[in-house]
N, C-alpha and C positions, 0 to 999 in steps of 0.2 A: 949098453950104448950101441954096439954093432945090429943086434936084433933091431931096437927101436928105430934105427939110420934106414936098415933095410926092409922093415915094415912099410916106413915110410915113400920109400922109390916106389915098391912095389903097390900102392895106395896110388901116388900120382901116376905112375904107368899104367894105369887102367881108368883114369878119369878123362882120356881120352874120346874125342867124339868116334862113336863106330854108328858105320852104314852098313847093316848088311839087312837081308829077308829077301822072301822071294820077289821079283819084282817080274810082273808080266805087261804084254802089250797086245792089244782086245781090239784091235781097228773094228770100223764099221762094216758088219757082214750082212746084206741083203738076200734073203732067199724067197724069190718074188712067185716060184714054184708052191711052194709052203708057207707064202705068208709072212713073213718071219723075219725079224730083223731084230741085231744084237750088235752092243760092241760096246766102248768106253768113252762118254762126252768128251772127256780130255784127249785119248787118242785120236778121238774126229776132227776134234778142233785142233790137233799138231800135227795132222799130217800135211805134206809140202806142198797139195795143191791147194787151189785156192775155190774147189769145185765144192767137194763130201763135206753134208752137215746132218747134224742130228739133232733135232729138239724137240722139246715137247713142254706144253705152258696149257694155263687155264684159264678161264673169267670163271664167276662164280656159279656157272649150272654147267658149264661144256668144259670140257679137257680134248687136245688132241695132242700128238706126237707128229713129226717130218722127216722123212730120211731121204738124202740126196747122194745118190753114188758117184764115182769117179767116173760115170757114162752120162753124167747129168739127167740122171733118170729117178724122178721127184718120187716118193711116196708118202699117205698121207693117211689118220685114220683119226676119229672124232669119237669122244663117249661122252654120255651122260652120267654111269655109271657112278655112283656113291663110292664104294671102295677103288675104281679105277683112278678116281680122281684125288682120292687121296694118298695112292703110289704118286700119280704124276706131281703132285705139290711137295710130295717130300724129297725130289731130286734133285741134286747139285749138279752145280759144274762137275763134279768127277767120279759121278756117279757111272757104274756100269748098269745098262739097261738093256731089257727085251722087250718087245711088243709083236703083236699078233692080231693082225686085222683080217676082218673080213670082208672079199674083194669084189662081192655084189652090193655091200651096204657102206663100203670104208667106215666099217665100224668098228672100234680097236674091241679087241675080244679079252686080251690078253697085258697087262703092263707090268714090269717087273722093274724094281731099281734098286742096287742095293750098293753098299759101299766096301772098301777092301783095301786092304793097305798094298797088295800086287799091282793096283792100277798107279798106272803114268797120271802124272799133275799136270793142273793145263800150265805151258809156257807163251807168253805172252805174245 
């Protein structure tokens, strides 16, 4: 009976909700040197100004991406690309993304989006 009682405690003491993993924060990082910009949809969208955005959307032949930094300084790139555009249609709100354009043609060269339990959720 003692075994079975304390089976038992020991059964609901671990049915508990647990929070842990690693949990990271990926703001939006423009390197306009290099082209290059990265960071987390949902980090963009929570940070406390009300300036830095990121996105990136398609119609059915163009895809492009937008990045807007905390100096209000816009950046933009556009593809046609087959496989580019089906990174850009596969991205969510919390996805982490890179893109890499080229700054004679704003044409995005590079798009990347992947998802990750590390990244911050958007808050509303």
């Amino acid at each position: 009976m003692k075994l079975g009682l304390i089976s038992m405690i020991v059964v609901l003491g671990t049915t508990s909700a647990v929070f842990a993993g690693l949990k990271s924060y990926i703001p939006l990082s423009i390197n306009y040197a290099s082209h290059f910009a990265n960071g987390g949809l949902a980090e963009t969208h929570n940070t406390a100004d009300s300036v830095q955005y990121a996105e990136c959307g398609s119609n059915p032949t163009t895809g492009f991406c937008t990045v807007r930094d905390a100096a209000n300084v816009v950046t933009s790139c556009f593809t046609t690309d087959p496989a580019l555009l089906t990174v850009i249609r596969s991205m969510s709100p919390d996805s982490l993304f890179s893109i890499r354009w080229d700054p004679t043609t704003n044409e995005c060269t590079y798009v990347l989006s992947y998802a990750s339990s590390r990244a911050a959720q958007r808050t509303p």
